[in-house]
N, C-alpha and C positions, 0 to 999 in steps of 0.2 A: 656632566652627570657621570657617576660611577658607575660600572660595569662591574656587578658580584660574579665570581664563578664559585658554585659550591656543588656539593654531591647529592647526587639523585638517590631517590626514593632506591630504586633499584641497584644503584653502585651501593650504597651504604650495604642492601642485603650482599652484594660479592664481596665487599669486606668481611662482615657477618661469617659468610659463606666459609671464606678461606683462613679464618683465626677459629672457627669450629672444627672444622677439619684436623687442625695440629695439632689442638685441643683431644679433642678423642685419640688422637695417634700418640701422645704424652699419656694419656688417662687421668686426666683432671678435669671435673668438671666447672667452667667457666661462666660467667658475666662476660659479655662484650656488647659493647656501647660503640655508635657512628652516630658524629655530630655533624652539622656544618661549620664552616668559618667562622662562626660566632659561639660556637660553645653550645647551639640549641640542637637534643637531642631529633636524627632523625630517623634512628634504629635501632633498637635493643634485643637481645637474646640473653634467657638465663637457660643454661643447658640441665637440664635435671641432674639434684645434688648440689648444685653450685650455692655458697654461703651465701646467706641472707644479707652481711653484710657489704657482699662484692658488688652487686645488684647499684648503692650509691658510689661505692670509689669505682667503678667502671665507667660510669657516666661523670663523673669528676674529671680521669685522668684524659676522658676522650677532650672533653669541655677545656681544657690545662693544654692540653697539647693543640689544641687548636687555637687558641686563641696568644698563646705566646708563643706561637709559631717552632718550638722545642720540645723533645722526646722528656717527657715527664723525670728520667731518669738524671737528665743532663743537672735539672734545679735541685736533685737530690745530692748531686757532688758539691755540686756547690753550696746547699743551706745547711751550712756547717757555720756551730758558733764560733764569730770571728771575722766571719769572710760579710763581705755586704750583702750578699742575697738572703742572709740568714733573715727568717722572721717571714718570708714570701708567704711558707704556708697558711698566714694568717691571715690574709688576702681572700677577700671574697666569699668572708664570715666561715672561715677554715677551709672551703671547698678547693683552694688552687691548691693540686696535689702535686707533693712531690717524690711519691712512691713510683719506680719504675710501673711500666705497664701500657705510657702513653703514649701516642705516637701523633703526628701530624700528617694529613692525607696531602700532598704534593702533586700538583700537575703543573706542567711549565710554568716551574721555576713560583707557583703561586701555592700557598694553602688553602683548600679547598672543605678543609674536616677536619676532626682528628677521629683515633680508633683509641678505645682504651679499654684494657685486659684485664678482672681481676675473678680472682681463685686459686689460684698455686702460690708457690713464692713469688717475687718480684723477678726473677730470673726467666721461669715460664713464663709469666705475666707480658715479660717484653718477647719474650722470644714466638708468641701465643697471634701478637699486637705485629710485629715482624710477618709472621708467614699470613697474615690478614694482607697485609698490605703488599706482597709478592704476589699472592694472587690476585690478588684488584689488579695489579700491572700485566700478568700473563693475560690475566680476560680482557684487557685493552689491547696489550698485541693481537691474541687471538681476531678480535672484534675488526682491527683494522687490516690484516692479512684479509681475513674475508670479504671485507670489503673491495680492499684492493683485487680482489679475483673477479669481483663482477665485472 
């Protein structure tokens, strides 16, 4: 029998957590979307102002990254006409994105989620998707330093 590990109710919000944060500190307001391992939504924030349209590529790019196990941005270098990845984004009745923005939640050595960014350019977007997922990692250290005190 398989053993899933995916992200909790509450991780998905310290994801959430720490890509609003950068968010507000850039001044953009954002869409950010946390899936599980299988691309199904299990957290979303649109920060007031954030476009109407970012609300579905945010839950796209989390769904993309999680599920091909790759930062949204990596299928974007590569689906260039010519190369064989070309055409991916038409995969999954257009939804597998490959606008930067997405990311893959990682716990030893497994995919557990993805995170995915959208409202600025593609450059925020990943960098938004980035400081999401440095904090999800400091509130794991933090979490087990504390632990280790008791």
């Amino acid at each position: 029998m398989l053993q899933i590990k995916r992200l909790s109710l509450t991780e998905a919000r310290v994801l959430i957590r720490g890509a609003a944060r950068k968010a507000d500190a850039i001044g953009v307001a954002m869409c950010i979307a946390v899936t599980d391992e299988s691309g199904h939504l299990i957290a979303f924030e649109r920060m007031d102002g954030a476009k109407v349209l970012s609300v579905t590529l945010a839950h796209d790019k989390a769904m993309t990254a999680a599920i091909s196990k790759k930062g949204t941005h990596e299928y974007n270098e590569a689906s260039v006409p010519g190369n064989l990845t070309f055409g991916i984004h038409t995969t999954l009745g257009g939804r597998f994105c490959i606008v930067g923005g997405g990311r893959p939640v990682v716990r030893r050595s497994r995919v557990v989620g993805g995170i995915g960014v959208s409202g600025g350019v593609p450059e925020q977007d990943m960098a938004v998707a980035q400081a999401g997922l440095a904090y999800f990692e400091a509130d794991l250290q933090r979490a087990a330093a504390k632990k280790r005190k008791k």
